[in-house]
N, CA, C, O and CB atoms as a CASP TS submission, in Angstrom:
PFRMAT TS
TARGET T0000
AUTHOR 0000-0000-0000
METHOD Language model
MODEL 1
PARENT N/A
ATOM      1  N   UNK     1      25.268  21.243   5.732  1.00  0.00           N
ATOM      2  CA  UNK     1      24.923  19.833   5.871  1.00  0.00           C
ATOM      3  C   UNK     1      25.271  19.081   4.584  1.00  0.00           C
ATOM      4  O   UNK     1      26.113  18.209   4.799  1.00  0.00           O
ATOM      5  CB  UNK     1      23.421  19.669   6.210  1.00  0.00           C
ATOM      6  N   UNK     2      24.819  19.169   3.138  1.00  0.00           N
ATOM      7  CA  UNK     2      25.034  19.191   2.330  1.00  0.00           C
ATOM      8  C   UNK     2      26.191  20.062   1.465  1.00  0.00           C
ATOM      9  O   UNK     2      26.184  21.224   1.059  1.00  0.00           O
ATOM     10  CB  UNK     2      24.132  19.170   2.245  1.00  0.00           C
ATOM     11  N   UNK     3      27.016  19.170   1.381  1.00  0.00           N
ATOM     12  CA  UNK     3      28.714  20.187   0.494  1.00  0.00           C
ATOM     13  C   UNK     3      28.258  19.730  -1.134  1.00  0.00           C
ATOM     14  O   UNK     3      28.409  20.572  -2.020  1.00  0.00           O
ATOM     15  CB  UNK     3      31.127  19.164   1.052  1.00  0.00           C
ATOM     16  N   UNK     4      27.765  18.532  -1.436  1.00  0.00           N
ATOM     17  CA  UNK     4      28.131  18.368  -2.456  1.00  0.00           C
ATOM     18  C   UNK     4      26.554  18.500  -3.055  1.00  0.00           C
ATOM     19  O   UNK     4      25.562  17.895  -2.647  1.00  0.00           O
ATOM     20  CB  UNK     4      29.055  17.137  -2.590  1.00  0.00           C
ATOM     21  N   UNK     5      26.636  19.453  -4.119  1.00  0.00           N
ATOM     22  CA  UNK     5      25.206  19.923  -4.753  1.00  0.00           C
ATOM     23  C   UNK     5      24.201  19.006  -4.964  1.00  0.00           C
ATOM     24  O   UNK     5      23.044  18.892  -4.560  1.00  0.00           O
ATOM     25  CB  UNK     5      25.333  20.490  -6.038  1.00  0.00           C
ATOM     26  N   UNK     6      25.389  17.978  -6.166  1.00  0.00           N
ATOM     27  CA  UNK     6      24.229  16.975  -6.442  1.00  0.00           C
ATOM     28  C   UNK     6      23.733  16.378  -5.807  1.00  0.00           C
ATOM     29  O   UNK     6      22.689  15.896  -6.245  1.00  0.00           O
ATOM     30  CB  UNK     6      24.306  16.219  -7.055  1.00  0.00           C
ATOM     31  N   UNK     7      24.180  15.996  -4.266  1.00  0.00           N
ATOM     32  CA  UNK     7      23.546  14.827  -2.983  1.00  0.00           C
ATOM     33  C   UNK     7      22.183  16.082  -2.470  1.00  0.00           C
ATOM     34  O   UNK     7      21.108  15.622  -2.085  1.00  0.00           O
ATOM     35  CB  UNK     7      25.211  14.314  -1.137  1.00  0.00           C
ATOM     36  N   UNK     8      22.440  17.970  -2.541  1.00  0.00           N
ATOM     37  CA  UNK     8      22.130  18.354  -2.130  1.00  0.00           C
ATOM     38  C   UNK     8      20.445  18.428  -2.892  1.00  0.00           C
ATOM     39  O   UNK     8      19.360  18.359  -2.314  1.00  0.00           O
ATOM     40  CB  UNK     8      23.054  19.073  -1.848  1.00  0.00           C
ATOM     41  N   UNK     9      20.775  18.614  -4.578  1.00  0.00           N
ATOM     42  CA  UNK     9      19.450  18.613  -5.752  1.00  0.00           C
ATOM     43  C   UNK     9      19.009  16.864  -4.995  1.00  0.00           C
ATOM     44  O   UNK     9      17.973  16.884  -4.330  1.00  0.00           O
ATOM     45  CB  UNK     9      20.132  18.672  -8.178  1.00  0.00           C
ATOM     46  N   UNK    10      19.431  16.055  -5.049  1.00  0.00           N
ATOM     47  CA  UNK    10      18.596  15.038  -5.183  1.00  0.00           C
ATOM     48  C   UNK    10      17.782  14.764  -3.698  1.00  0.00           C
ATOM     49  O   UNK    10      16.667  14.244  -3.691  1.00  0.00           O
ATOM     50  CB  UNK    10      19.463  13.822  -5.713  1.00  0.00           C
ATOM     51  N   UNK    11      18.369  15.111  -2.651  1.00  0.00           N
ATOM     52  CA  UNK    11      17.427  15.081  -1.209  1.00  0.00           C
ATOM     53  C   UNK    11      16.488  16.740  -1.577  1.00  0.00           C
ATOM     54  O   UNK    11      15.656  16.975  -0.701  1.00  0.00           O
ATOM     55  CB  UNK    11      18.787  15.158   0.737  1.00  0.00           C
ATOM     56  N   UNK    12      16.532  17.498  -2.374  1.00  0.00           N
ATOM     57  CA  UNK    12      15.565  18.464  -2.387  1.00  0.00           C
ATOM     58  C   UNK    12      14.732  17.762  -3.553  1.00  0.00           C
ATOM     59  O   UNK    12      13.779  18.505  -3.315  1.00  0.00           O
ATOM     60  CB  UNK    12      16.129  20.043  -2.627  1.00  0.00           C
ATOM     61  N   UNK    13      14.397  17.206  -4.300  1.00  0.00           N
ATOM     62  CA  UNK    13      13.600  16.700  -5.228  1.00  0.00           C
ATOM     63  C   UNK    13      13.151  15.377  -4.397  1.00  0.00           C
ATOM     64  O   UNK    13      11.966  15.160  -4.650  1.00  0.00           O
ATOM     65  CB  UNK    13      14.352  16.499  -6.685  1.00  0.00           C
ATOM     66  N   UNK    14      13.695  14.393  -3.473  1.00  0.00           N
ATOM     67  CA  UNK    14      13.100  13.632  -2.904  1.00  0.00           C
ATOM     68  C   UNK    14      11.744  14.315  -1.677  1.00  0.00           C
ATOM     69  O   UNK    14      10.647  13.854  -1.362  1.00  0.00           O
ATOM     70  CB  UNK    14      14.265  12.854  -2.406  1.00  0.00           C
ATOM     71  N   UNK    15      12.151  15.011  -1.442  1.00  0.00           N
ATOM     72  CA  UNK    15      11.327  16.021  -0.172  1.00  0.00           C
ATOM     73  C   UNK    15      10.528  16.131  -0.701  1.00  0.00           C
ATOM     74  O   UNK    15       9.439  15.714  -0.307  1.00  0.00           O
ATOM     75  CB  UNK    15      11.684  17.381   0.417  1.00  0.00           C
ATOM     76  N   UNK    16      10.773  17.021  -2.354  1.00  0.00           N
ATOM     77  CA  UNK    16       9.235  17.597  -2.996  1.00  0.00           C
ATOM     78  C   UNK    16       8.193  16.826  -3.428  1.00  0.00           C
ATOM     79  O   UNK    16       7.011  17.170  -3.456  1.00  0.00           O
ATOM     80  CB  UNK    16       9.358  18.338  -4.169  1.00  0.00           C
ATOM     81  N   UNK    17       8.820  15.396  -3.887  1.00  0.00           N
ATOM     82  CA  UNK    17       8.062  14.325  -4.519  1.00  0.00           C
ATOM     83  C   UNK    17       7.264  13.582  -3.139  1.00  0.00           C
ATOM     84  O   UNK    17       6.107  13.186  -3.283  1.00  0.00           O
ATOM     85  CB  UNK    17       9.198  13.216  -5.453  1.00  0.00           C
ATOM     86  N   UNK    18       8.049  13.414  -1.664  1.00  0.00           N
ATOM     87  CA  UNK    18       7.095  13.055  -0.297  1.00  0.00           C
ATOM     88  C   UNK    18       6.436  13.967  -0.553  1.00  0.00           C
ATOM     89  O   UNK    18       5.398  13.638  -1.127  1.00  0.00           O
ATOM     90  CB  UNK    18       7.583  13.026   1.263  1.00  0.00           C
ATOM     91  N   UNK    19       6.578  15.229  -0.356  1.00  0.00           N
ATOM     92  CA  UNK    19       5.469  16.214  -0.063  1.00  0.00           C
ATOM     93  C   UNK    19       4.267  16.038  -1.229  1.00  0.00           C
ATOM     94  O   UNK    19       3.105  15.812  -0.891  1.00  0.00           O
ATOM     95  CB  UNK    19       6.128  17.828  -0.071  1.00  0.00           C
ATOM     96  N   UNK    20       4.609  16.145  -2.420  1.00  0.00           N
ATOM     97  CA  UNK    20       3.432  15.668  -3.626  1.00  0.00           C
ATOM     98  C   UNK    20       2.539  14.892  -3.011  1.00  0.00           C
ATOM     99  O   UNK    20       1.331  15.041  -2.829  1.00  0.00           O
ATOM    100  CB  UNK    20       3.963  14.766  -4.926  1.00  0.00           C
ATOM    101  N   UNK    21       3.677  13.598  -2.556  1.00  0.00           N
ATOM    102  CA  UNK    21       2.321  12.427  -2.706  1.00  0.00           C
ATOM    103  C   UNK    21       1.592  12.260  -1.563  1.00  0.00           C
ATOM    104  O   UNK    21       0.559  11.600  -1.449  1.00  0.00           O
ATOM    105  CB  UNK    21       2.740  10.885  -3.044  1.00  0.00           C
ATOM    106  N   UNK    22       2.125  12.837  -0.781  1.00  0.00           N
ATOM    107  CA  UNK    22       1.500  13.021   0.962  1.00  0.00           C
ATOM    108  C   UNK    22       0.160  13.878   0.831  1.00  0.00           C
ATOM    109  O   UNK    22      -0.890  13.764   1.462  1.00  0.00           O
ATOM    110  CB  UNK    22       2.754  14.070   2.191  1.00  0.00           C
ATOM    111  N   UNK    23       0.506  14.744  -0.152  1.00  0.00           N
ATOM    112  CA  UNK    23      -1.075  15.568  -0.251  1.00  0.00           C
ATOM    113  C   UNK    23      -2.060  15.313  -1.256  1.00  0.00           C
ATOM    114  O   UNK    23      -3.245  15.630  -1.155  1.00  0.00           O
ATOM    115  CB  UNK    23      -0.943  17.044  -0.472  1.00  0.00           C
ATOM    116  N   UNK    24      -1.440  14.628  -2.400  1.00  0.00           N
ATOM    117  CA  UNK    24      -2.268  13.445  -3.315  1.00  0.00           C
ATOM    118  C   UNK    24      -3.394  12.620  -2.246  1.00  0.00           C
ATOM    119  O   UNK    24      -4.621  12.586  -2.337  1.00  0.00           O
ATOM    120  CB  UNK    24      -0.952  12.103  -4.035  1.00  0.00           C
ATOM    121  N   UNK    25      -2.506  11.987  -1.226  1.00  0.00           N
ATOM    122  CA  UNK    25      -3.053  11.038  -0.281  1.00  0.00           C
ATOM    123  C   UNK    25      -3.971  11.458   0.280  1.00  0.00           C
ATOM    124  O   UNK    25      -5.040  10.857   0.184  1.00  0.00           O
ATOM    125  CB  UNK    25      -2.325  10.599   0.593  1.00  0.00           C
ATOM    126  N   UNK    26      -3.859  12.706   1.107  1.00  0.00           N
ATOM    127  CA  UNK    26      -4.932  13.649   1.953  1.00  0.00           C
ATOM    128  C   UNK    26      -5.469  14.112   1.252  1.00  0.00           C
ATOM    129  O   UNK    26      -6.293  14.776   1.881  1.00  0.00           O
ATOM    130  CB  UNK    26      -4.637  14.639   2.806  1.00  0.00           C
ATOM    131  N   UNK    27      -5.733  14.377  -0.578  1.00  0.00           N
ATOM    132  CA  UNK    27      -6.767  15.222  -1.253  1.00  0.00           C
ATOM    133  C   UNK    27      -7.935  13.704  -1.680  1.00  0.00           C
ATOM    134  O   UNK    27      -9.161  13.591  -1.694  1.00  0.00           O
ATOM    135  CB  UNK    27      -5.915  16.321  -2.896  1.00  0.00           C
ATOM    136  N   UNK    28      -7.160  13.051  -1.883  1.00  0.00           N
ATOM    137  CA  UNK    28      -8.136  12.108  -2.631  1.00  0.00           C
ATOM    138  C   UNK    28      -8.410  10.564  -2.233  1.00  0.00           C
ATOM    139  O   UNK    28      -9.239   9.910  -2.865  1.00  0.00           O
ATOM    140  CB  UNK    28      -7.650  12.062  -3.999  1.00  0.00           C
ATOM    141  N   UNK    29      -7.399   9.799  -0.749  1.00  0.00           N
ATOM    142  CA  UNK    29      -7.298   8.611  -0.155  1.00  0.00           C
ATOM    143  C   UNK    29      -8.119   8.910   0.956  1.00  0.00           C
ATOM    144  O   UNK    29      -9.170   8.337   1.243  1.00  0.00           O
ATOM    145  CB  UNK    29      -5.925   8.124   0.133  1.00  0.00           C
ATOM    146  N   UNK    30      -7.563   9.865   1.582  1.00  0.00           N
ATOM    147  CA  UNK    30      -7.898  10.255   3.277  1.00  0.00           C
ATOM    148  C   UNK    30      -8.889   9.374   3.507  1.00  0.00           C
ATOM    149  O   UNK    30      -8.783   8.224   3.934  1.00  0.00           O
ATOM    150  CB  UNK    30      -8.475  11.888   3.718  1.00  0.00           C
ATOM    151  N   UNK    31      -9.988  10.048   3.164  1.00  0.00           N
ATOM    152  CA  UNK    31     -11.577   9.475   3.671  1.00  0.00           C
ATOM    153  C   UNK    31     -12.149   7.879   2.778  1.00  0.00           C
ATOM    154  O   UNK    31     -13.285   7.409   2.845  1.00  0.00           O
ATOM    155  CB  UNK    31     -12.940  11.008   3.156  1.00  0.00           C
ATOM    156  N   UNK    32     -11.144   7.394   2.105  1.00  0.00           N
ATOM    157  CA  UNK    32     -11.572   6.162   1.989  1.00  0.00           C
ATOM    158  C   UNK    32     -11.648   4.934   2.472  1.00  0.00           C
ATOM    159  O   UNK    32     -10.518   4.450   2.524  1.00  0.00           O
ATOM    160  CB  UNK    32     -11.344   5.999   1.413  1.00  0.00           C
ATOM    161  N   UNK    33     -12.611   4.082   2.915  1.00  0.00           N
ATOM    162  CA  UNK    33     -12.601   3.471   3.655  1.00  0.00           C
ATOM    163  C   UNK    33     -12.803   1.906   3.143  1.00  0.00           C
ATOM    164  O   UNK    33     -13.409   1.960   2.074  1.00  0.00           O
ATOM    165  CB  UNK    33     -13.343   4.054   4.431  1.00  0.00           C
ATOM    166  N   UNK    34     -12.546   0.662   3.474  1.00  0.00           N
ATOM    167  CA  UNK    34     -12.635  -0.647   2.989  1.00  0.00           C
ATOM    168  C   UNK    34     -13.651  -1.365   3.692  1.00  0.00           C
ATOM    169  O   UNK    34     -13.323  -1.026   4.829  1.00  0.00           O
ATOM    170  CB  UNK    34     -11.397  -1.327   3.072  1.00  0.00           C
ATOM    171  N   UNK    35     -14.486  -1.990   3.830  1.00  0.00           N
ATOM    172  CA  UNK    35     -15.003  -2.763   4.403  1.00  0.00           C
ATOM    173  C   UNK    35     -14.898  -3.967   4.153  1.00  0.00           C
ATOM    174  O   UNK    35     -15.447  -4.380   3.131  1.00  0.00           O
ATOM    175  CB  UNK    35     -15.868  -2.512   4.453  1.00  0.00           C
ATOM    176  N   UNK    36     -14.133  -4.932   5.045  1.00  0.00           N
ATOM    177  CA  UNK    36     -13.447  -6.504   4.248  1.00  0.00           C
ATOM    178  C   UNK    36     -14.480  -7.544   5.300  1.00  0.00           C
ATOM    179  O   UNK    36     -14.179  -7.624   6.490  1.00  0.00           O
ATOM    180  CB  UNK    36     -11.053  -6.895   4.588  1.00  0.00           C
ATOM    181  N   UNK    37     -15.491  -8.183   4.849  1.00  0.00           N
ATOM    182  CA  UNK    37     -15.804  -9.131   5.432  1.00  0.00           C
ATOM    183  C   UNK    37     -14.330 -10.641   5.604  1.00  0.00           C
ATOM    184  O   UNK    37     -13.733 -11.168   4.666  1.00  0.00           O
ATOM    185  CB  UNK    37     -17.196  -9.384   4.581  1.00  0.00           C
ATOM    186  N   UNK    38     -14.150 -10.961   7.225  1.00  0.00           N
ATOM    187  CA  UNK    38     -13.334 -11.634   7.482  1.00  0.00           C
ATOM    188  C   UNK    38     -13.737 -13.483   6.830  1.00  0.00           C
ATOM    189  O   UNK    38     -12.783 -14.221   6.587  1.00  0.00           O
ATOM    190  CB  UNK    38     -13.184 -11.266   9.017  1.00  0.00           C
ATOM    191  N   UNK    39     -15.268 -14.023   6.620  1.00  0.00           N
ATOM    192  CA  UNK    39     -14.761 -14.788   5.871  1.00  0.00           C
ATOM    193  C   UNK    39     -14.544 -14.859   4.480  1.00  0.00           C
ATOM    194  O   UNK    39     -13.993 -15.793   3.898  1.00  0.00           O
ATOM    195  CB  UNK    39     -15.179 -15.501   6.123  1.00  0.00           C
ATOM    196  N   UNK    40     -15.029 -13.768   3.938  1.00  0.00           N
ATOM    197  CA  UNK    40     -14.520 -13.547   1.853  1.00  0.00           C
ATOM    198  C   UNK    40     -13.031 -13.594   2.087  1.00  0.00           C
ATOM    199  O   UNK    40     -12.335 -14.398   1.468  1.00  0.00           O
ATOM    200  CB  UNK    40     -15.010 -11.517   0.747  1.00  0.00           C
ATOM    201  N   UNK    41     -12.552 -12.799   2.917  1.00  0.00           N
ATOM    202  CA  UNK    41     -11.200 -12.589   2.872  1.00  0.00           C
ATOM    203  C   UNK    41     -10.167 -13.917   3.312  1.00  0.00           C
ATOM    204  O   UNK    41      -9.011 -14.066   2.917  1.00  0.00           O
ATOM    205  CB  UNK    41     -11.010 -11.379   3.781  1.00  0.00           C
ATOM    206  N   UNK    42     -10.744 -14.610   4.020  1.00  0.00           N
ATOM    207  CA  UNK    42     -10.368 -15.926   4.623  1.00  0.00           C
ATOM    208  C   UNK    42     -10.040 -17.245   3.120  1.00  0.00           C
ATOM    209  O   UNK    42      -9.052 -17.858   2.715  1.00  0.00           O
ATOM    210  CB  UNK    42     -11.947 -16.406   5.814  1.00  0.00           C
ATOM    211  N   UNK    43     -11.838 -17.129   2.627  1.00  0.00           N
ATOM    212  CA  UNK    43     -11.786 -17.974   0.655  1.00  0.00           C
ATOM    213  C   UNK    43     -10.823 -17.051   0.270  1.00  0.00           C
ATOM    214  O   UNK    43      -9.730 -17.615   0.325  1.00  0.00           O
ATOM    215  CB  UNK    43     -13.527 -17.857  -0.759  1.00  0.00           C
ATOM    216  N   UNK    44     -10.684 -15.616  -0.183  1.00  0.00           N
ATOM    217  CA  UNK    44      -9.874 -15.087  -1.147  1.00  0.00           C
ATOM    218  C   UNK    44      -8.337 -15.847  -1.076  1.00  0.00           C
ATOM    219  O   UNK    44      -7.625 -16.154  -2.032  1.00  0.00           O
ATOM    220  CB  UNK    44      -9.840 -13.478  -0.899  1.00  0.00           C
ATOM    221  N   UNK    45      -8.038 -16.068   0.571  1.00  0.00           N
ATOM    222  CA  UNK    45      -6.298 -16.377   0.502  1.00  0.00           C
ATOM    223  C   UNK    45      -6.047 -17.658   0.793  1.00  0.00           C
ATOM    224  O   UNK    45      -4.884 -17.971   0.539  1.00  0.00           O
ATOM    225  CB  UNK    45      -5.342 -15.556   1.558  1.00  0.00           C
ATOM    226  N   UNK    46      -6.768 -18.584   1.269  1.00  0.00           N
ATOM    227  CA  UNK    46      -6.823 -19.521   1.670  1.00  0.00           C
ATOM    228  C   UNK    46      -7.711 -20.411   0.489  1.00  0.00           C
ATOM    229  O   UNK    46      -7.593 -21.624   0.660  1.00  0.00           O
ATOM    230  CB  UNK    46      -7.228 -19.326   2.992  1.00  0.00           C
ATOM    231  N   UNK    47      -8.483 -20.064  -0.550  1.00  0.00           N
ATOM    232  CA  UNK    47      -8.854 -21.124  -1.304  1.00  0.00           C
ATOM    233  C   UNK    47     -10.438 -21.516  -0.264  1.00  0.00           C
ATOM    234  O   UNK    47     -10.767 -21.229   0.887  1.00  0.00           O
ATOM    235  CB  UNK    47      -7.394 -22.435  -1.400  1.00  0.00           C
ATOM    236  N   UNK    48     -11.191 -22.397  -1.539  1.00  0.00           N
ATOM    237  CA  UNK    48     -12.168 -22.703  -0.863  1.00  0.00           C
ATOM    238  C   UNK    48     -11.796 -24.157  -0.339  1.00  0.00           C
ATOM    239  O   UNK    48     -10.938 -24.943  -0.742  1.00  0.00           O
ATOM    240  CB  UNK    48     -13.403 -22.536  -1.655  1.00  0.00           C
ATOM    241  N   UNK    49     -12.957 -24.280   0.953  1.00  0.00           N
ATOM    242  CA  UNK    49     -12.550 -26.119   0.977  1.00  0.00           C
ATOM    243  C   UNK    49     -12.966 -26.748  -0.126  1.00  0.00           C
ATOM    244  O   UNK    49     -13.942 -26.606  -0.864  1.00  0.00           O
ATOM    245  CB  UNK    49     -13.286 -27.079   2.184  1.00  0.00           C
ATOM    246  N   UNK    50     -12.004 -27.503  -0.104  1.00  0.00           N
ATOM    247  CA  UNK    50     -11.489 -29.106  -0.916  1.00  0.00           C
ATOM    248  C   UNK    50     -13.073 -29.948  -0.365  1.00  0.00           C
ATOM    249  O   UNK    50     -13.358 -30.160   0.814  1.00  0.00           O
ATOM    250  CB  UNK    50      -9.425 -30.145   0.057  1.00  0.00           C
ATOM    251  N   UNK    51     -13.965 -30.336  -1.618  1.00  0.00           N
ATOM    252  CA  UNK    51     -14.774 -31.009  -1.652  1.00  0.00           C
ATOM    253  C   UNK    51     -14.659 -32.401  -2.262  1.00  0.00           C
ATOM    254  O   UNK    51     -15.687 -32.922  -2.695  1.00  0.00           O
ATOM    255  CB  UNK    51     -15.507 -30.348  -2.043  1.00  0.00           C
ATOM    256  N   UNK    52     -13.425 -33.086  -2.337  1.00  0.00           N
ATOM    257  CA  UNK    52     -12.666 -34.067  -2.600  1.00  0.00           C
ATOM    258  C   UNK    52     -13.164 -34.863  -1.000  1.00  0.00           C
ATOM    259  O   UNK    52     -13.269 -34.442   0.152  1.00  0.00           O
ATOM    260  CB  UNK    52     -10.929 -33.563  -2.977  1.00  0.00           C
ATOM    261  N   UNK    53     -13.388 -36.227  -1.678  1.00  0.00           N
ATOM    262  CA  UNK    53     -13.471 -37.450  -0.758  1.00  0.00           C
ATOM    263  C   UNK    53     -11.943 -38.008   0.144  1.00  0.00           C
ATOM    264  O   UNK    53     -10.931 -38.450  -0.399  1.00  0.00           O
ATOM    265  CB  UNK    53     -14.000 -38.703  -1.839  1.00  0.00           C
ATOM    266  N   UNK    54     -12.101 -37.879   1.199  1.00  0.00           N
ATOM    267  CA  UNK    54     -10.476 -38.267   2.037  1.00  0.00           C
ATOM    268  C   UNK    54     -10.542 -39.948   1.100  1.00  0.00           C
ATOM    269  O   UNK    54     -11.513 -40.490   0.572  1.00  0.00           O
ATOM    270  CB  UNK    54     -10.551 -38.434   4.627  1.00  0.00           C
ATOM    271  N   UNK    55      -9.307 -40.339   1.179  1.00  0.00           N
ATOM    272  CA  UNK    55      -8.967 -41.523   0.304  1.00  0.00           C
ATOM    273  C   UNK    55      -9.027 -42.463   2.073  1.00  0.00           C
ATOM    274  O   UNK    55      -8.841 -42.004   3.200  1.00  0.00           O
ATOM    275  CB  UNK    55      -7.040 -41.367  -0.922  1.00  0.00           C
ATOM    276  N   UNK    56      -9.420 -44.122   1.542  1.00  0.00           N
ATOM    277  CA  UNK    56      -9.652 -44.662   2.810  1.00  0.00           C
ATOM    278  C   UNK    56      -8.091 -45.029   3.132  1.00  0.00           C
ATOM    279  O   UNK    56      -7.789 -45.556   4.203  1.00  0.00           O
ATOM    280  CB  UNK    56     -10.797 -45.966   2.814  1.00  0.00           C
TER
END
């Protein structure tokens, strides 16, 4: 599949480095969980309302 070594070293060092971080993920992410209340998260991106008077 691979003729030429170096294409062949660098897809075997890409594999090993997925595989690293794939089990980084499952040793120490897996079971973490977020709990995002939808309106904090709503102020966080959107800004709070504008307590500015509409102009007449």
């Amino acid at each position: 599949m691979f003729t030429n070594p170096l294409l062949r070293e660098i897809a075997l060092i890409l594999a090993l480095k997925l595989l690293l971080l794939w089990g980084l993920w499952w040793a120490f992410v897996r079971e973490a969980r977020v709990e995002a209340d939808p309106a904090r998260v709503e102020t966080l991106l959107l800004g709070a309302p504008s307590q500015a008077e509409p102009r007449p």
